[in-house]
C-alpha positions in Angstrom: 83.0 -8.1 41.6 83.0 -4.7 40.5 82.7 -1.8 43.2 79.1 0.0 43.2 80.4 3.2 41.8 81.1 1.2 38.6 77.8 -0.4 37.8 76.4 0.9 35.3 73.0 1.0 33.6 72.6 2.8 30.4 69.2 5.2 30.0 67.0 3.3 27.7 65.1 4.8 25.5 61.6 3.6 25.0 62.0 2.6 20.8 65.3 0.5 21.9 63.8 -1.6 23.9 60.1 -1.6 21.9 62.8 -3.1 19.3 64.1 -5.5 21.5 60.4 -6.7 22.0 59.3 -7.0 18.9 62.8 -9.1 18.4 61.8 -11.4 21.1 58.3 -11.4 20.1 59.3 -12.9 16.5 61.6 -14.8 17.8 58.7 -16.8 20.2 56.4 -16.7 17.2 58.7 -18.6 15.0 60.1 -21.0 17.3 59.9 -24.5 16.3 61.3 -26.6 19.0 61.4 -27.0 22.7 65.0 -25.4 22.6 64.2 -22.3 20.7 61.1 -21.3 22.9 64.2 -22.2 25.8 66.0 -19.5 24.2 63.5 -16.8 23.3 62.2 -16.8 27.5 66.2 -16.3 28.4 66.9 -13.6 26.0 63.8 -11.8 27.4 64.7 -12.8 30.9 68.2 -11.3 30.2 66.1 -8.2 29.2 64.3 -8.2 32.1 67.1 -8.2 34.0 69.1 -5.0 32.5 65.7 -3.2 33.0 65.8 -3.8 36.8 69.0 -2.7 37.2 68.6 0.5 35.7 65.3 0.9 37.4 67.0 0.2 40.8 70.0 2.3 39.8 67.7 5.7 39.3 65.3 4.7 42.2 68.0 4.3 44.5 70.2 7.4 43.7 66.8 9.6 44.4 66.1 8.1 47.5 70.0 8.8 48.0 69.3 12.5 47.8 66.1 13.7 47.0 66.9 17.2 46.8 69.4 16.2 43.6 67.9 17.7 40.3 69.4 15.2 38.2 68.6 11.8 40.3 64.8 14.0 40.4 64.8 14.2 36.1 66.1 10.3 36.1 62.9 9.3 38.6 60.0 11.2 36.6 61.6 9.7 33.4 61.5 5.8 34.8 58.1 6.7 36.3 56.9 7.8 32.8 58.5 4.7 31.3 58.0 2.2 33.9 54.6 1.8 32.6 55.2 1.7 28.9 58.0 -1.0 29.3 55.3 -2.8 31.3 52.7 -3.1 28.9 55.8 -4.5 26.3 56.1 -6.9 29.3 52.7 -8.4 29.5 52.0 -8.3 26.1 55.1 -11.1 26.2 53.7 -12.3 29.4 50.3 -13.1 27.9 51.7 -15.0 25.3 53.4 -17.4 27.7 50.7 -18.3 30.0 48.6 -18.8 27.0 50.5 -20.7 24.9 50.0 -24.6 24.0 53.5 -25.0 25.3 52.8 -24.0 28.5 53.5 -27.2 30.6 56.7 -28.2 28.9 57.9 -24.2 29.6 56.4 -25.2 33.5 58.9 -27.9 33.6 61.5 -26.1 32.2 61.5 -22.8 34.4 58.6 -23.8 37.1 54.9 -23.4 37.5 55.6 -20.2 40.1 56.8 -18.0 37.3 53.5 -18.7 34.9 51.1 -17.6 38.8 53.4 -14.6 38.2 52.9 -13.7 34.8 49.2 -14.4 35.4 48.9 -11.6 38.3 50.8 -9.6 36.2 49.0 -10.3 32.9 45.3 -9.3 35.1 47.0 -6.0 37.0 47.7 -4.4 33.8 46.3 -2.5 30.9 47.5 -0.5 28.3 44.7 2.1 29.5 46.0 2.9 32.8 49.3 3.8 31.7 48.6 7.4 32.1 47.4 6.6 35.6 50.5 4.9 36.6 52.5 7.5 35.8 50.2 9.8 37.8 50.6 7.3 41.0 53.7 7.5 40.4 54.1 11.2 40.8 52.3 11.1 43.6 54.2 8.7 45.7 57.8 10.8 44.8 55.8 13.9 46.3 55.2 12.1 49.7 58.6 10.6 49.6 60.1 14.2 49.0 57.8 16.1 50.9 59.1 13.6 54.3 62.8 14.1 53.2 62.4 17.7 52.9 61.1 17.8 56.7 63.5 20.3 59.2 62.5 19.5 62.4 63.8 22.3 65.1 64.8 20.6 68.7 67.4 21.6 71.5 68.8 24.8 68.9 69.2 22.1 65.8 67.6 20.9 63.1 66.5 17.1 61.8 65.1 15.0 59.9 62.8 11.9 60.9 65.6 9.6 61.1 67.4 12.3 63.2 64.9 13.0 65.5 63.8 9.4 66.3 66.7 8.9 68.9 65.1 11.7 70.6 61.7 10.1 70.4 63.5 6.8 72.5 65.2 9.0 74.6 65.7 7.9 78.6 64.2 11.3 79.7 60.7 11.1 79.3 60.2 14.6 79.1 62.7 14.8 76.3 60.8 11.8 74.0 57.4 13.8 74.6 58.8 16.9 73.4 60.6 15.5 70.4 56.6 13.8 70.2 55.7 16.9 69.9 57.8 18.4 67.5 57.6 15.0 65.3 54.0 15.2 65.0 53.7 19.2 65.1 55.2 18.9 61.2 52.2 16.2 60.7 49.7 19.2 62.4 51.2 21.7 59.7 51.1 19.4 57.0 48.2 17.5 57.4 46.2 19.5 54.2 49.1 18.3 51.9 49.2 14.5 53.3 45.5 14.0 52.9 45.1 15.8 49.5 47.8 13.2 48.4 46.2 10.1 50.1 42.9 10.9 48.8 44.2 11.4 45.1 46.2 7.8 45.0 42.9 6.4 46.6 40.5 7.3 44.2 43.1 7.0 41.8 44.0 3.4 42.4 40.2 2.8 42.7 39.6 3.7 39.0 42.5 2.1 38.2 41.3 -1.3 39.3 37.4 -0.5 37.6 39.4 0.3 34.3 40.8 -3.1 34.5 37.0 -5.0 36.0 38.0 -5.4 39.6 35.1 -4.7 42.2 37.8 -2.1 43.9 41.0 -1.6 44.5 41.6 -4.4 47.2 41.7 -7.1 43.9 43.7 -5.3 42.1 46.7 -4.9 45.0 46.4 -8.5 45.7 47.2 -9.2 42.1 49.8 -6.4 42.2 51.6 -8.2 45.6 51.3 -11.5 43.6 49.6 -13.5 46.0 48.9 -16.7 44.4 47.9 -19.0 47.3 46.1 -16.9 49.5 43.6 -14.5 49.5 41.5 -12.4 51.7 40.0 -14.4 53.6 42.9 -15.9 54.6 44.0 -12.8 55.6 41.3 -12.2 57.7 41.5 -15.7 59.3 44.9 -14.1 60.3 44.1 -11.1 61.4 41.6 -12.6 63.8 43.9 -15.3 65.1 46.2 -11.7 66.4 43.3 -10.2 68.2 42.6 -13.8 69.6 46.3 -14.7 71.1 48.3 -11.4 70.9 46.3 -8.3 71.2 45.5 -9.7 74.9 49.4 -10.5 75.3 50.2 -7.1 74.0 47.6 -5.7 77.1 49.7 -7.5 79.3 53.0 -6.2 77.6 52.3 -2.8 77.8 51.1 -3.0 81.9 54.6 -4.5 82.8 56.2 -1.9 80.7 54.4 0.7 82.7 55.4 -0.9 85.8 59.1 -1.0 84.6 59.4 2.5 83.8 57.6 3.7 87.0 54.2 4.7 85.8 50.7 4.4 85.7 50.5 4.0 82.5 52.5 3.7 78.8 51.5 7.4 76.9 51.8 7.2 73.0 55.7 8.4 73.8 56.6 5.8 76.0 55.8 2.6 73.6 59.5 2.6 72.4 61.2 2.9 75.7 61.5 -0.3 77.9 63.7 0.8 81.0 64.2 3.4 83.2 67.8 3.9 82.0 66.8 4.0 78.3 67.1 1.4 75.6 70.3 -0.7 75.4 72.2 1.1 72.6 75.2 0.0 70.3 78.6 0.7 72.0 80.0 2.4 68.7 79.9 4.2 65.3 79.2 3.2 62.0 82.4 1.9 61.7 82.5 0.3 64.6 79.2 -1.6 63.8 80.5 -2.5 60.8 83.9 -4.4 61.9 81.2 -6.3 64.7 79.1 -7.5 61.9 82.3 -8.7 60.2 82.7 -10.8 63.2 79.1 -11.7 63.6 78.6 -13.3 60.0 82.0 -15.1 59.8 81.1 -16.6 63.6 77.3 -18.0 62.5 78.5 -19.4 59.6 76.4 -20.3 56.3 78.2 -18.2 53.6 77.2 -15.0 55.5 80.9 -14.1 56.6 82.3 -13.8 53.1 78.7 -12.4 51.8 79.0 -9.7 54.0 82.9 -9.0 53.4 81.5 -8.8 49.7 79.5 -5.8 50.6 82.0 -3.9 52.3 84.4 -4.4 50.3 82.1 -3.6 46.9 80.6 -0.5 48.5 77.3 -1.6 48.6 75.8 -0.5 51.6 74.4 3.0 52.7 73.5 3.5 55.8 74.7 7.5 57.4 71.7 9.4 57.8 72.3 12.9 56.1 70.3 15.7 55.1 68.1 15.2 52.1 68.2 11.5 52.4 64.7 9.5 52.2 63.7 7.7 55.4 63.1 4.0 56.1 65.3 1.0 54.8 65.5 -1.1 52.1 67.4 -3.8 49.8 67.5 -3.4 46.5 69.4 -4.8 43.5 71.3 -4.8 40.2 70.5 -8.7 38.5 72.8 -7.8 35.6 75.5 -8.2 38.4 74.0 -10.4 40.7 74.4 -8.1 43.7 72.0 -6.4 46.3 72.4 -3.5 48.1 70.9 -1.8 51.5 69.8 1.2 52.2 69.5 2.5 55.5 69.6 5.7 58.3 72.2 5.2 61.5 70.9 7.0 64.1 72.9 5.4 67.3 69.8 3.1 68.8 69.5 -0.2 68.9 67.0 0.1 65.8 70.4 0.9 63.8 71.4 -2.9 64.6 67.5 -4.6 63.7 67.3 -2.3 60.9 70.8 -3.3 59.7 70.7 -7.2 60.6 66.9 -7.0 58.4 68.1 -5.4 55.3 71.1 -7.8 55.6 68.6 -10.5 56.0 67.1 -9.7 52.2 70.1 -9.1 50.3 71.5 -12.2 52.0 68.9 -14.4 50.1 68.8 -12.0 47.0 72.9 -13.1 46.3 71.9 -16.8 47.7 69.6 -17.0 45.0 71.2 -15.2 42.2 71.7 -18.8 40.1 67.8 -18.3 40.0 67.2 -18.9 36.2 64.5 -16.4 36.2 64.8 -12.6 37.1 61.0 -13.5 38.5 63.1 -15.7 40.9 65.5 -13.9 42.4 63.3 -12.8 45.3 60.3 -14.4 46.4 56.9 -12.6 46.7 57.1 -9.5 49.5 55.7 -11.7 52.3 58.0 -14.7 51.9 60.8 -11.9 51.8 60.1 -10.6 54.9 60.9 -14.1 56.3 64.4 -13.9 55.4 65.0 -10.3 56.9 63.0 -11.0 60.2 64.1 -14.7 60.6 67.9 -13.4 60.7 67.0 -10.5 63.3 66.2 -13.5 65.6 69.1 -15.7 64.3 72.0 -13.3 65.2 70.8 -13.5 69.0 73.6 -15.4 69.7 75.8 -12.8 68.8 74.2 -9.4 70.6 77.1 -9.4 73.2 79.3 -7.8 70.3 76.9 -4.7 69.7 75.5 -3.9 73.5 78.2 -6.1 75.3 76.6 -6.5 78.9 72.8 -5.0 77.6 72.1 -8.1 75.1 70.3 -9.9 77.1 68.1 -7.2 77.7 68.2 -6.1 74.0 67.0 -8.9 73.4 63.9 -9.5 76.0 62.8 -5.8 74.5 63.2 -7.1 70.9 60.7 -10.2 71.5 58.6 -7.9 73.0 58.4 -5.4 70.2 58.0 -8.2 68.2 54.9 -9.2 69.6 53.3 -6.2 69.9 54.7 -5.4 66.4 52.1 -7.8 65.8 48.9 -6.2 66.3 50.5 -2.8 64.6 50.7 -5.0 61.4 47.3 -6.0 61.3 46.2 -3.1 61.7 48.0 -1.3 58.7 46.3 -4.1 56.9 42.8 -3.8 58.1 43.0 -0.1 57.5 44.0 -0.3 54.2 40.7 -3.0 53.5 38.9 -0.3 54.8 40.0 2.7 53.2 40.1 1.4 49.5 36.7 -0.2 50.0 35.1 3.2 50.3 37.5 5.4 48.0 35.0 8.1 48.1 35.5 8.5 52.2 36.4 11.9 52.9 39.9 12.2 54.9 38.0 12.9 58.4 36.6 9.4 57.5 39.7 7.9 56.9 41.1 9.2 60.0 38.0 8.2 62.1 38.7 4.4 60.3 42.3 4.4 61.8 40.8 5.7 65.2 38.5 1.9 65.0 41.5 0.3 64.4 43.2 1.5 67.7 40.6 0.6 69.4 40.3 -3.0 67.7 44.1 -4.2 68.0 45.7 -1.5 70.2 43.8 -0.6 73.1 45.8 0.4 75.5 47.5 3.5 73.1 47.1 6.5 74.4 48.3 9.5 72.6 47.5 12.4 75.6 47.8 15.6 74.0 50.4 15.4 71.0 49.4 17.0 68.1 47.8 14.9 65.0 48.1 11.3 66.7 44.7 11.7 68.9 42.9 12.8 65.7 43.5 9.4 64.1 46.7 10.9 62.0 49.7 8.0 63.3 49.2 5.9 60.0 50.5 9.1 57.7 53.9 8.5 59.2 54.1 4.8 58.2 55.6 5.5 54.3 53.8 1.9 53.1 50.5 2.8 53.3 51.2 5.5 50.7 54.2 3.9 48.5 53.4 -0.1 48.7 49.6 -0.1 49.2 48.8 -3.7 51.3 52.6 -4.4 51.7 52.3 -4.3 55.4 50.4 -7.7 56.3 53.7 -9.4 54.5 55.7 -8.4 57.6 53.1 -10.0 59.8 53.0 -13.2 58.0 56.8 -13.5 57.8 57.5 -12.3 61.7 55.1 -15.3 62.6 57.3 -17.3 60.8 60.4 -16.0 61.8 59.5 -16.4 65.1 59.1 -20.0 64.2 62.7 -19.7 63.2 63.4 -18.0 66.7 62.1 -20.8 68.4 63.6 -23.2 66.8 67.4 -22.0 67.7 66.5 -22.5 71.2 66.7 -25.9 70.9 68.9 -26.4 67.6 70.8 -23.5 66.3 72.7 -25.5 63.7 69.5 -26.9 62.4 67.8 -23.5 62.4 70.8 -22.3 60.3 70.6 -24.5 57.4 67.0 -24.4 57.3 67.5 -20.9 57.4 70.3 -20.8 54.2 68.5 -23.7 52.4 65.1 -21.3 52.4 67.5 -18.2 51.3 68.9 -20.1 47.9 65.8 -21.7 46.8 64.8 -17.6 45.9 61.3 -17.1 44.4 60.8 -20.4 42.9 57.7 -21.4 44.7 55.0 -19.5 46.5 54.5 -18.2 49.9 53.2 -21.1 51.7 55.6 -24.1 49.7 58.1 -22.2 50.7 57.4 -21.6 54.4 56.5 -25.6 54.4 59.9 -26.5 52.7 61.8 -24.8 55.7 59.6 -27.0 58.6 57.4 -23.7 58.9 53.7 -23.7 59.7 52.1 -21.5 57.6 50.4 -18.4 59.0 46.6 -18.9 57.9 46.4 -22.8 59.9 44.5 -22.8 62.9 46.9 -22.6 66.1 50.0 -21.0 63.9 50.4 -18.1 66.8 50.0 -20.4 70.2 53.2 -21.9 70.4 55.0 -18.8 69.5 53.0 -16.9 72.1 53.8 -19.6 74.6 57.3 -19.4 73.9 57.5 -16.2 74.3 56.0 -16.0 77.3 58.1 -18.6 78.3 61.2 -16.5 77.4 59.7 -13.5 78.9 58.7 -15.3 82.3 54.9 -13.9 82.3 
């Protein structure tokens, strides 16, 4: 397996592969038998699969350093093309899902990848091109205006990732003042952060007219490729948490307070769980790294000698530095069959969920990389999200090695931020229902909308005095809501089906295992809820999908 500095993806140029295309395109149109139409959807797949690498490649250098000029020039030129090798796409796309072959080609290669093609076939339009450039732009501005952020506290300077720790810190004085310095940049920003917003709303808004959608809300559904559930589903969801969590939650957050000694949890004190602090990993990076080693090879599954694969190929990142983007994320290169992570170490115990998450996706992304269809090699975003979350909870077992005599409580706090996790979620999603169903809201609006949602699904927040939060600001710090419009409900979905997973360890850890690994290879090839039911998982919509977890939990948590 080649090292990560030596993959490679060659700059295409848009008249190479418009060549390609029209190749391909000829080469279906011609095709006499069973065999040649075989032959013309793996060519293209093979195309598909070069594409996504180099679009990786570029997306992940930027995100690398944002402040590079060159990985900069390489972004704006994939946003410029991305949406011109899209239209090549679905014009390909279209022909597939329409053609008198269709359910021979569905036995071939699966009836999941024509639901795809469909979504994708209805989310595009050669006349919004210009305008997904334009989101485009606008989505690298908020991703470099956050990465350029230099956040003065105790005579040095941070970025977010930097300054989190501080925001955990045991010393409550300390986490409100790094509060206040956090959401002080927010204050000073606030102009830029809702002239963006407002631009990508009533951008994606005409976007989805352009293409006959009622609003934007039809449109990102087709974008997220849900193809067996819908909104109402959603919403069935989303009341089934205020019905058995948000109440929980309550409860949650008055033991907290009683645990730390007050009367009551302030907006700064929701990530601290212990007078003495959160339990924290008992070494560097490199020191994490050699405990993983030993994690994976002890569970079992493939995962030792997956994860010896990505050390030894290079294909982590996960230092926080200066000019680096925020967040986490897997990513991948299909032409080599290997994933990647991206992440920001900042010595908390979210260095060892973040890291054990991202692991979780690439995981299943090399698992499945047999898939014979690039569509396949990772399921849609909310069956993902089971993968990532479900091996959080699996590698339990194993916490002793990263907080030695603190798992036990690293874990109680991690079920608890779980569940209240929960509500959060929701609450991204509802938002965004409500903000792209009146695009022409002004920001105060939007800000008053998020307001209604604190109120609906966490009541007992309580911001004080910080800057920005109190006005209804806390959602412009969650990078989704402006880069992956709706991609938040997915990690509800999967967390209530991880915690299925959870749950079932308890009482079989082997079984839970190669349920787990069985999910992880089977890739995209089915949809959401197929899959979930394939792995002994009750899908989130049914009636009664939260109770047991809850009970467990409180089980667990002795309330």
């Amino acid at each position: 397996m080649p090292k990560f500095a030596e993959i490679e993806a060659p700059t295409p140029t848009f008249e190479a592969v418009a060549a390609d295309y029209q190749r391909l395109n000829e080469l279906w149109d011609n095709s006499g038998s069973d065999d040649e139409r075989r032959l013309a959807v793996r060519q293209w797949d093979d195309l598909c699969r070069q594409l996504a690498t180099w679009e990786n490649l570029v997306d992940l250098h930027f995100n690398q350093d944002t402040a590079n000029p060159e990985y900069k020039q390489a972004r704006e030129f994939c946003d410029e093309l991305r949406p011109k090798l899209t239209e090549l796409a679905v014009g390909l796309k279209r022909k597939l899902v329409n053609s008198p072959q269709r359910p021979q080609l569905e036995a071939d290669f699966g009836q999941q990848a024509f639901a795809l093609w469909e979504a994708d076939v209805l989310a595009f339009d050669p006349r919004i091109e210009d305008d997904l450039v334009r989101e485009a732009k606008l989505e690298a501005e908020y991703t470099d205006l956050q990465a350029s952020a230099k956040l003065e506290f105790q005579g040095d300077t941070y970025n977010f990732a930097g300054l989190a720790k501080f925001r955990v810190d045991a010393d409550r004085q300390v986490r409100y003042d790094a509060n206040r310095v956090n959401w002080q940049w927010f204050t000073d920003h606030r102009d830029q952060l809702d002239r963006i917003y407002d631009e990508q709303v009533k951008l994606r808004d005409s976007m989805a007219k352009k293409l006959g959608f009622d609003d934007f809300i039809g449109l990102a559904y087709k974008r997220m490729k849900r193809v067996d559930y819908n909104q109402t589903d959603v919403e069935r969801f989303r009341a089934a948490v205020r019905e058995d969590v948000v109440p929980l939650a309550t409860e949650l957050r008055r033991r907290q307070a009683a645990a730390l000694g007050i009367d009551r949890v302030m907006y700064w004190d929701e990530g601290v769980f212990d007078p003495a602090g959160n339990p924290q990993p008992g070494g560097d990076h490199d020191w994490m790294i050699q405990r993983a080693k030993e994690m994976f090879h002890a569970m079992g599954g493939g995962l030792g000698a997956f994860f010896e694969l990505m050390v030894d190929c290079d294909l982590m990142d996960l230092k926080n530095r200066k000019g680096k983007a925020g967040g986490g994320f897997c990513t991948d290169f299909p032409s080599y069959g290997l994933p990647y992570i991206f992440a920001n170490f900042n010595g908390t115990k979210g260095d060892v969920e973040v890291f054990t998450h991202e692991i979780g996706h690439a995981f299943q992304g090399y698992s499945s990389r047999a898939q014979p269809l690039n569509d396949y090699l990772f399921p849609t975003y909310e069956s993902c999200e089971i993968h990532s979350m479900g091996l959080e909870f699996l590698t339990w077992p194993h916490m002793e090695k990263f907080f030695g005599d603190d798992a036990e409580r690293f874990r109680k706090i991690h079920l608890t931020q779980s569940l209240l996790f929960l509500p959060y979620g929701v609450a991204v999603d509802h938002f965004q229902h409500l903000v792209y169903a009146r695009p022409t809201a002004t920001p105060a609006e939007r800000h008053a909308m998020w307001r209604e949602m604190e109120q609906m699904y966490l009541p007992s927040r309580d911001a004080g005095d910080l800057p920005h939060v109190p006005m209804g600001g806390q959602w412009q710090l969650q990078r989704h809501i402006y880069l992956s419009p709706f991609y938040y409900i997915d990690y509800t979905l999967a967390l209530t089906c991880a915690l299925q997973f959870w749950v079932r360890s308890r009482d079989n850890m082997a079984a839970a295992m190669e349920a787990y690994v069985a999910l992880c290879r089977r890739g995209g090839e089915a949809p959401f809820r197929q899959l979930a039911e394939s792995a002994g998982l009750v899908p989130p919509f049914e009636a009664g999908c939260l109770s047991n977890v809850v009970q467990q939990a409180k089980e667990f948590l002795g309330i």
